[in-house]
C-alpha positions as CSV (number, residue, x, y, z in Angstrom):
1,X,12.9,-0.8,-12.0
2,X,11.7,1.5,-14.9
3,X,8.3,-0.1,-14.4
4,X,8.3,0.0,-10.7
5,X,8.8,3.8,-10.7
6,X,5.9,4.4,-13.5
7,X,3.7,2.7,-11.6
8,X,4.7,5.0,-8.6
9,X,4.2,7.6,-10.6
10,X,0.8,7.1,-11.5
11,X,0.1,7.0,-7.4
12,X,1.7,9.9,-6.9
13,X,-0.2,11.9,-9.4
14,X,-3.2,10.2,-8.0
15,X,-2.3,11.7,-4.6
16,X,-1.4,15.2,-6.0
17,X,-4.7,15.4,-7.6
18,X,-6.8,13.9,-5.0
19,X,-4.5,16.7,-2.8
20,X,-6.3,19.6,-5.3
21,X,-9.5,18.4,-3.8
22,X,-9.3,19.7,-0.4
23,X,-10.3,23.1,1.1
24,X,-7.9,25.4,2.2
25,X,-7.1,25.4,5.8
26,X,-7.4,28.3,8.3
27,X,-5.3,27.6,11.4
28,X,-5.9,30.1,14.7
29,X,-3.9,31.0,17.2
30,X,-2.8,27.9,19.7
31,X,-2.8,24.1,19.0
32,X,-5.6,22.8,16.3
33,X,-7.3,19.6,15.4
34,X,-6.1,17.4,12.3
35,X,-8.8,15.8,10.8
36,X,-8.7,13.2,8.1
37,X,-11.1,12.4,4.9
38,X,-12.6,9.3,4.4
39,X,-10.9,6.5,1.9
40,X,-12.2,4.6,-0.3
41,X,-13.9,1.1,0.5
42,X,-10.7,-0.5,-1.0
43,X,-9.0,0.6,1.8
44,X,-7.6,-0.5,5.3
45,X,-9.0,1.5,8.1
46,X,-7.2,3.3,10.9
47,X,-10.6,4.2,12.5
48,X,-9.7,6.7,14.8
49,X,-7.1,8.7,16.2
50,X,-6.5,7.0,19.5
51,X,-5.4,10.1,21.1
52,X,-6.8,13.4,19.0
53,X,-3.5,14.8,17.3
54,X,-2.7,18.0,18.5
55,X,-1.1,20.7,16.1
56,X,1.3,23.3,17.5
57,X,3.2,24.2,14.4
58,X,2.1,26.6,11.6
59,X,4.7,25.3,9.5
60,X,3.9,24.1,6.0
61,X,4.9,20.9,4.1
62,X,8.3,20.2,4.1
63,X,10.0,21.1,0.7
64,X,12.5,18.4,0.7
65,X,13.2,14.9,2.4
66,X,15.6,14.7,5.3
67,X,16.8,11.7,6.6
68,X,19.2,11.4,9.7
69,X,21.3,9.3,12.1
70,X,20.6,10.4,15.4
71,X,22.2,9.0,18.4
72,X,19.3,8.0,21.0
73,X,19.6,7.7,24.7
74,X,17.1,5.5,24.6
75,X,18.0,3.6,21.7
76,X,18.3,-0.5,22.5
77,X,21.9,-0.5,22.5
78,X,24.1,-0.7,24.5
79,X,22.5,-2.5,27.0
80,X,23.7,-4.2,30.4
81,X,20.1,-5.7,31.9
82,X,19.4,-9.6,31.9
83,X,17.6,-11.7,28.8
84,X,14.3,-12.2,30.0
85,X,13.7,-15.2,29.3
86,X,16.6,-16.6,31.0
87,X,17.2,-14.2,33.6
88,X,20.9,-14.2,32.5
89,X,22.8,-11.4,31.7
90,X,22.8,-10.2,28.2
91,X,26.8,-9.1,28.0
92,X,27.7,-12.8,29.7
93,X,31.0,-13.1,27.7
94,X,34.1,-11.3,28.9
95,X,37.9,-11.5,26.9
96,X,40.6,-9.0,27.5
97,X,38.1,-6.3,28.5
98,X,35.6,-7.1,25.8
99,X,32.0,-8.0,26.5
100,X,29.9,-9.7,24.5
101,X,26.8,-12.2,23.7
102,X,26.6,-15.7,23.4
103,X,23.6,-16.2,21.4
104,X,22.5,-18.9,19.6
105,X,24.6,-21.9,18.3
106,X,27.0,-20.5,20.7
107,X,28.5,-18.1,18.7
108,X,30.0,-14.4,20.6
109,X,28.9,-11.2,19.1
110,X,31.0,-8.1,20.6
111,X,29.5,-5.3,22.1
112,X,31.5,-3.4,20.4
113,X,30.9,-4.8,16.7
114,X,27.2,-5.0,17.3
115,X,25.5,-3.9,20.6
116,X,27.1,-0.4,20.9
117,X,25.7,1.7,18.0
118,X,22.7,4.0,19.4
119,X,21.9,6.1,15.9
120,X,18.7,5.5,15.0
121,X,17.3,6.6,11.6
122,X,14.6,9.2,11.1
123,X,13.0,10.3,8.1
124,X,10.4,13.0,7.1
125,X,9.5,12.9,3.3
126,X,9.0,15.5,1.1
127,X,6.1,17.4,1.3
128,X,5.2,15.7,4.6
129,X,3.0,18.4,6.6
130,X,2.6,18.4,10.5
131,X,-0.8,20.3,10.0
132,X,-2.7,17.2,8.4
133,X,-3.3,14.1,10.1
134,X,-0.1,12.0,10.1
135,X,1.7,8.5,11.0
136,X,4.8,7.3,12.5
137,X,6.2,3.9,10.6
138,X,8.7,2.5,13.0
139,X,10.6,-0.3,11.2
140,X,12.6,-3.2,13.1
141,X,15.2,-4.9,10.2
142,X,16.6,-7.8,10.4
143,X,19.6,-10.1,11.1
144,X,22.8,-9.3,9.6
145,X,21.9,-5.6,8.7
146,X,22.6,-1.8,9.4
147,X,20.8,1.0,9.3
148,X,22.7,3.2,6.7
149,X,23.5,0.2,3.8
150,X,19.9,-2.1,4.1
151,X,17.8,-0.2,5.6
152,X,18.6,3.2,3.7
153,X,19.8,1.9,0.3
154,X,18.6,-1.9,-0.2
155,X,15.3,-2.0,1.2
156,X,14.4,1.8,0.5
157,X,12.5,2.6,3.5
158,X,12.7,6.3,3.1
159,X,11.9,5.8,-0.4
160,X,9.1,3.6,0.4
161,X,7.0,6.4,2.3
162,X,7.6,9.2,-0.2
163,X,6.5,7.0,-2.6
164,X,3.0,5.6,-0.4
165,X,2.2,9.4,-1.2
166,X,1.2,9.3,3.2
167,X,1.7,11.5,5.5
168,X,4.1,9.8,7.3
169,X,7.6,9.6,9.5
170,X,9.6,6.9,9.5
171,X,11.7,5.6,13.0
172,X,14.2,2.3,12.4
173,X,16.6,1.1,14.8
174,X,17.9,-2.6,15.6
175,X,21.4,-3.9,16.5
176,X,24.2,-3.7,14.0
177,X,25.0,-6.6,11.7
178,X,23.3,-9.1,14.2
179,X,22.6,-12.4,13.5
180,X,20.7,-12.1,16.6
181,X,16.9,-11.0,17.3
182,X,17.7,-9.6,21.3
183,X,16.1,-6.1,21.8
184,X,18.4,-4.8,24.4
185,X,16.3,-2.2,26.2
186,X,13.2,-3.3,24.2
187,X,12.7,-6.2,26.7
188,X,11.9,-3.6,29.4
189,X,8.5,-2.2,29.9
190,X,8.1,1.2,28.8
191,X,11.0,1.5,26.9
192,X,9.3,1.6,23.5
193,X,7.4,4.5,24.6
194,X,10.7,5.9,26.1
195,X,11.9,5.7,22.6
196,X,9.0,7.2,20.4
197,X,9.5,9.9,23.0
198,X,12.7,10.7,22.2
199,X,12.2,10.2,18.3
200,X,9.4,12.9,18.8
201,X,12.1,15.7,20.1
202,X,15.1,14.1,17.3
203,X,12.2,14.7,15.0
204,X,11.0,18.4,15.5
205,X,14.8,19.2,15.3
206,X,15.2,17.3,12.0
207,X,11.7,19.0,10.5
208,X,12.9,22.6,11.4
209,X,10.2,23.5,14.3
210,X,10.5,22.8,17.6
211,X,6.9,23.5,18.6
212,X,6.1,19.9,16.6
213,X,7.4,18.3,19.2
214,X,4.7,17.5,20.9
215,X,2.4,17.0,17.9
216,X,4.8,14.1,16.8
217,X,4.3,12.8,20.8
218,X,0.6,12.4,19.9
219,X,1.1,10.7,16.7
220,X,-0.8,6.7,15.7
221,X,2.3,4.6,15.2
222,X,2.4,1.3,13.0
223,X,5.0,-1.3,13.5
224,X,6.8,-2.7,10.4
225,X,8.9,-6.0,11.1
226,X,11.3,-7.9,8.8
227,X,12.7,-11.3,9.6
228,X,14.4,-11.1,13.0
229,X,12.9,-7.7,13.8
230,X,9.6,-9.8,15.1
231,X,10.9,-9.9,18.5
232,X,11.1,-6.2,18.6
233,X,7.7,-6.2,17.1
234,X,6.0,-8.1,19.8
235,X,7.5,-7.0,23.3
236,X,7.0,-3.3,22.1
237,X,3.7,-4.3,21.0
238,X,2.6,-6.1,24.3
239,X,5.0,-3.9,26.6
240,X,6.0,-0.9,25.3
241,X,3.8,1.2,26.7
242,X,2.0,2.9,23.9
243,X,-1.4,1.7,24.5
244,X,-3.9,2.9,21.9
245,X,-1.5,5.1,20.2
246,X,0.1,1.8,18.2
247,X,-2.4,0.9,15.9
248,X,-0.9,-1.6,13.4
249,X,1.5,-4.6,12.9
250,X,3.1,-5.4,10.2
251,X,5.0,-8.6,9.8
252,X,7.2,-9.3,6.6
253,X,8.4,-12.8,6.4
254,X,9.0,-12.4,10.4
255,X,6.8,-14.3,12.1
256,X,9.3,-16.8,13.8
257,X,8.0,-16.5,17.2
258,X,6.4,-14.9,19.3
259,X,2.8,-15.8,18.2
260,X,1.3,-15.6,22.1
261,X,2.4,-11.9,22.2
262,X,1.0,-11.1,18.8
263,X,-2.7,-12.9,19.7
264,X,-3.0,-11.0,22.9
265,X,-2.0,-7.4,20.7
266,X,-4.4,-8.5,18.0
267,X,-7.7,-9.8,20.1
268,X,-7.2,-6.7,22.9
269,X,-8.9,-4.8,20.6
270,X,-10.4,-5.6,17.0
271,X,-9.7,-1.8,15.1
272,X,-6.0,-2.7,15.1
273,X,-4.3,-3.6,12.0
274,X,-2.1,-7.0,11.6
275,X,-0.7,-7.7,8.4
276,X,1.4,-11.1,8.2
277,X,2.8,-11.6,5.0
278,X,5.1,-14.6,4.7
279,X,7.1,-17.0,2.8
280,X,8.0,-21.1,3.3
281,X,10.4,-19.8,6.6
282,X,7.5,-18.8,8.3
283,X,4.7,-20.3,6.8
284,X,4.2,-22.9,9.9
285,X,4.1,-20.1,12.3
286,X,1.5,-18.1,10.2
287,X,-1.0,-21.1,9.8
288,X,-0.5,-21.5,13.7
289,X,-1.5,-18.1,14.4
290,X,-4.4,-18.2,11.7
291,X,-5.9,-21.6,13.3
292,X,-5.7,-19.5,17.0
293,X,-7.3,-16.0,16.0
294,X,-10.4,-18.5,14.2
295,X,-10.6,-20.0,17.7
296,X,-11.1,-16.6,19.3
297,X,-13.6,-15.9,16.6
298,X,-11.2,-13.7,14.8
299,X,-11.8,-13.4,11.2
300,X,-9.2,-12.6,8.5
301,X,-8.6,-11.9,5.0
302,X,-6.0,-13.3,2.8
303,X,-6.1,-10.9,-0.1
304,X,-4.9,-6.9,0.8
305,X,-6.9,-5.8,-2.2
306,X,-10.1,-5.9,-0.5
307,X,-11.2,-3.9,2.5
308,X,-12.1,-6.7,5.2
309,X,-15.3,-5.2,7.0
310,X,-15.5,-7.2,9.9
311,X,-11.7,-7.4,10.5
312,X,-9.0,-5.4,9.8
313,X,-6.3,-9.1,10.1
314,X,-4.8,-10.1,6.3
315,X,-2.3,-13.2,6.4
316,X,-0.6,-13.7,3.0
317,X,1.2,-16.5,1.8
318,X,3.1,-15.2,-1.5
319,X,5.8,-17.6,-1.4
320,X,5.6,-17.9,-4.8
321,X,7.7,-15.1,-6.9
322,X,9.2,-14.0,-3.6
323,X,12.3,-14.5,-1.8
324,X,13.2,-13.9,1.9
325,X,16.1,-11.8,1.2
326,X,14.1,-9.5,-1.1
327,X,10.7,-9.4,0.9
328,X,11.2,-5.6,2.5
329,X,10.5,-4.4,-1.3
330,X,9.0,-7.1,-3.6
331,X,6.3,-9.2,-1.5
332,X,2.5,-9.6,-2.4
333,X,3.8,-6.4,-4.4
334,X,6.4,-4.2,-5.4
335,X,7.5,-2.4,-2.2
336,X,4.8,-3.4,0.2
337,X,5.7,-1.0,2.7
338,X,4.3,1.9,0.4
339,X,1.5,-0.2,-0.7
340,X,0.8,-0.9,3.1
341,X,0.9,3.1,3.8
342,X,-0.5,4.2,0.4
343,X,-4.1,2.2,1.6
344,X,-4.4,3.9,4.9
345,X,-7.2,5.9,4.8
346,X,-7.2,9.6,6.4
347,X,-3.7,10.3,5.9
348,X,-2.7,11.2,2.3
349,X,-0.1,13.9,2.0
């Protein structure tokens, strides 16, 4: 741990002096422009701003982290619709007034126990400032987790974007110790949009100024999935509604399924990100998806250390030294979700 927070370190002060570089900005009256700088060629490039990020807020960086449970109308649970796929409905258990959901196996998991909770976890690091060009990292966990314990404390997300040094949000949300990959409200068209939506007015509250509302509405999102949060990952990215504003795809030992979805996101248009990084349980499903994208005349890297010009796909296999359970903050390296966010280009903090 000692080593993993010196090395860390050394990013950080990277950033900070990197951050000593830039000119001074003058904002006017009314919303501004965020503009980025150019990385470095051994970075991945988001290469534009799908939608030109509007500034409304003044406000400087924020002086300290603040991470929250929010309760979300839109969050995607509870939820009463049908399973797509089936066209049955999800709550299709019923015992003395409890509704649940047979999932796979056959086992019954209780609305109650797992489909009820609609908190959903927002972050905004320290020093995080709505002026610059900025992110929102939504992350879908996986089976058998919660928000507060894994999410929070195990697998460090908060953590992992103050340490990536990027200017950055983070959104998480999945059903509560589920071992189940259903998306609730997910499955419906729109509703990932619906979602970001509401994160965007939970998260001006939560940064102190409400006028940053609509600056986090505008905001590039990438997708990070773990394990059984692939599901989520592909519907939202095929039918959430977000069009050009998602621009990357991160998979962390979580591509079980779904590989139809994640071709379509990937070859609809080649500036978007997909990063597939995997061990033995999804290896099959990885080489699947590789032979497919070199049939569409995709091409691909498998090393994240190198800037791929002609594509911005990496698919790593680092079964080796990694373990499932563990993959959300040792994979091809210690915590890859700040070495994912700490190679963006454009949005240092």
């Amino acid at each position: 741990m000692h080593n993993h927070a010196r090395r860390w370190g050394r990013i950080g002060a990277r950033a900070a002096f990197a951050a000593t570089l830039a000119l001074p900005v003058t904002l006017p009256p009314g919303p501004v422009m965020a503009e980025g700088k150019a990385a470095g060629s051994d970075r991945i490039f988001l290469d534009k701003l799908p939608i030109p990020q509007a500034v409304y807020s003044r406000s400087g960086p924020v002086a300290a982290g603040k991470t929250r449970l929010v309760p979300f109308e839109t969050a995607p649970f509870p939820y009463a619709g049908t399973v797509p796929a089936t066209g049955r409905p999800f709550l299709d258990v019923s015992s003395g007034g409890r509704k649940g959901h047979r999932g796979r196996g056959g086992r019954v998991l209780w609305q109650d126990e797992t489909f009820a909770d609609r908190r959903v976890l927002l972050h905004i690091p320290e020093g995080f400032d709505i002026r610059r060009p900025s992110l929102m990292v939504v992350f879908f966990h996986g089976h058998g987790a919660n928000l507060s314990a894994d999410v929070d404390r195990r697998q460090l997300l908060p953590e992992q974007l103050t340490m990536a040094g990027t200017n950055a949000v983070l959104v998480a949300q999945l059903a509560v110790k589920a071992a189940d990959s259903s998306i609730g409200k997910l499955w419906q068209p729109g509703a990932f949009a619906r979602m970001l939506g509401e994160a965007a007015r939970e998260l001006s509250k939560l940064h102190g100024d409400r006028r940053t509302q609509r600056t986090f509405a505008t905001l590039p999102v990438a997708i990070v999935a773990y394990s059984g949060g692939y599901v989520a990952a592909a519907w939202s990215a095929q039918y959430g509604g977000l069009g050009r504003r998602l621009r990357g795809v991160v998979l962390l030992d979580a591509l079980y399924g779904e590989t139809g979805k994640f071709t379509d996101w990937v070859t609809g248009d080649r500036t978007r990100i997909f990063i597939s990084a995997y061990t033995s349980s999804t290896r099959a499903r990885n080489e699947e998806l590789q032979r497919t994208l070199a049939r569409k005349g995709i091409s691909f890297s498998h090393d994240i250390g190198r800037h791929a010009r002609r594509s911005n796909v990496y698919f790593m296999d680092v079964s080796r030294g990694s373990s499932h359970r563990n993959f959300v903050t040792a994979a091809w390296s210690d915590y890859p979700v700040a070495d994912f966010l700490s190679r963006l280009g454009g949005y240092t903090r």
